[in-house]
C-alpha positions in Angstrom: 71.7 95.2 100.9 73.2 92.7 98.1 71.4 88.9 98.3 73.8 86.7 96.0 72.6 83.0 95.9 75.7 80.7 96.5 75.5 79.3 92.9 75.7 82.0 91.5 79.0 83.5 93.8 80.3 79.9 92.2 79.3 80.5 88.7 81.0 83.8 88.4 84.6 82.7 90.3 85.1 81.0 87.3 85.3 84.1 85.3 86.8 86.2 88.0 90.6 86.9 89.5 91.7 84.1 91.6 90.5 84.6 95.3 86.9 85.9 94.6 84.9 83.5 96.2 87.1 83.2 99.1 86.9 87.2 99.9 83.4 87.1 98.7 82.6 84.5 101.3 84.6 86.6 103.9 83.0 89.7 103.4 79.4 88.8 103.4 77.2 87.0 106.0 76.1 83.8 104.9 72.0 83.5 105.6 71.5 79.1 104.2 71.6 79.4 100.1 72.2 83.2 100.3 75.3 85.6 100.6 74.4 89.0 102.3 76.6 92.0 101.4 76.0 95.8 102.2 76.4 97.5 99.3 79.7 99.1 100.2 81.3 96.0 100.2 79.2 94.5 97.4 80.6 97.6 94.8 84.1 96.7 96.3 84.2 93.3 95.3 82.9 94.2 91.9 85.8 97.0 91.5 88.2 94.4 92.6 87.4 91.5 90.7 85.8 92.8 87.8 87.4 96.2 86.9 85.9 96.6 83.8 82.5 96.3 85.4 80.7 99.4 85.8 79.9 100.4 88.7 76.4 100.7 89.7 76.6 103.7 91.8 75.9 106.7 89.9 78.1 109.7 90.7 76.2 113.3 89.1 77.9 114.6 86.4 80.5 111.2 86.0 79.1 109.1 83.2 81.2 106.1 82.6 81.7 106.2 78.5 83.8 103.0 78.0 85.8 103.1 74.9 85.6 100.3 71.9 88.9 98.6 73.4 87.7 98.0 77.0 84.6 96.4 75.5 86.1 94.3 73.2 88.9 93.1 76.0 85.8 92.3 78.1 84.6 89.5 75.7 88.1 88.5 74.3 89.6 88.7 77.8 88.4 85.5 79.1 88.3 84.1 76.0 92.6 84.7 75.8 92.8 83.9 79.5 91.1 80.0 78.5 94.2 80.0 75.9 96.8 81.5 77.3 97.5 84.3 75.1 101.0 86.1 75.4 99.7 89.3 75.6 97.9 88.8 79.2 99.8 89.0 82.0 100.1 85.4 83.0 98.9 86.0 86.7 95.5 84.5 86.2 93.7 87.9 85.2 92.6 89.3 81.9 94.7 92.2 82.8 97.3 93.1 79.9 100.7 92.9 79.8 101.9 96.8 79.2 102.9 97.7 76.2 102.2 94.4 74.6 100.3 94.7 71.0 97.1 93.8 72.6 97.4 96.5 75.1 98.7 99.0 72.6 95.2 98.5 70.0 92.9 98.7 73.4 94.0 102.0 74.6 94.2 102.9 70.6 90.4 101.5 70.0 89.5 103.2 73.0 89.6 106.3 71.5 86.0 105.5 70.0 83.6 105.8 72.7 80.8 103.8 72.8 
């Protein structure tokens, strides 16, 4: 079981897809201050929202190995989103457009694993 403080649900829509805290809300049971999940749910939300999160449910033999592009997207992501950079997709996300330049030098950088 997941206990996520309200605030905190709030602090991180901002840097989510549009719709988190609404589904978020949804899918847990509210307890006062606190948000309730099961960690099924919990892991779904953060594949959903946050793709290039990684997940904290280890799998044997599956280590996650992010390359150098997906890191950097996940600092400069927001960062584009904030000015509307043409390479994003324009839907609210910090998903890339494909095939745009951006897109193009992360799956190039990713390549380097961290």
């Amino acid at each position: 079981m997941r206990h996520v403080h309200i605030a905190k649900l709030h602090e991180a829509a901002k840097t989510r897809k549009t719709g988190y805290l609404e589904t978020a809300l949804k899918a847990g049971r509210t307890d006062g201050e606190w948000v309730i999940f099961d960690d099924a749910t919990y892991e779904a939300l953060r594949r959903e929202f946050n793709p290039l999160a990684p997940s904290r449910v280890t799998v044997p033999g599956a280590a996650l190995r992010p390359g150098l592009g997906d890191a950097i997207h996940k600092v400069a992501g927001p960062i584009g989103r904030a000015i509307n950079w043409p390479c994003l997709k324009g839907d609210g996300t910090t998903d890339l457009r494909p095939g745009s330049p951006c897109d193009r030098a992360r799956k190039m950088l990713n390549q380097v694993k961290l």
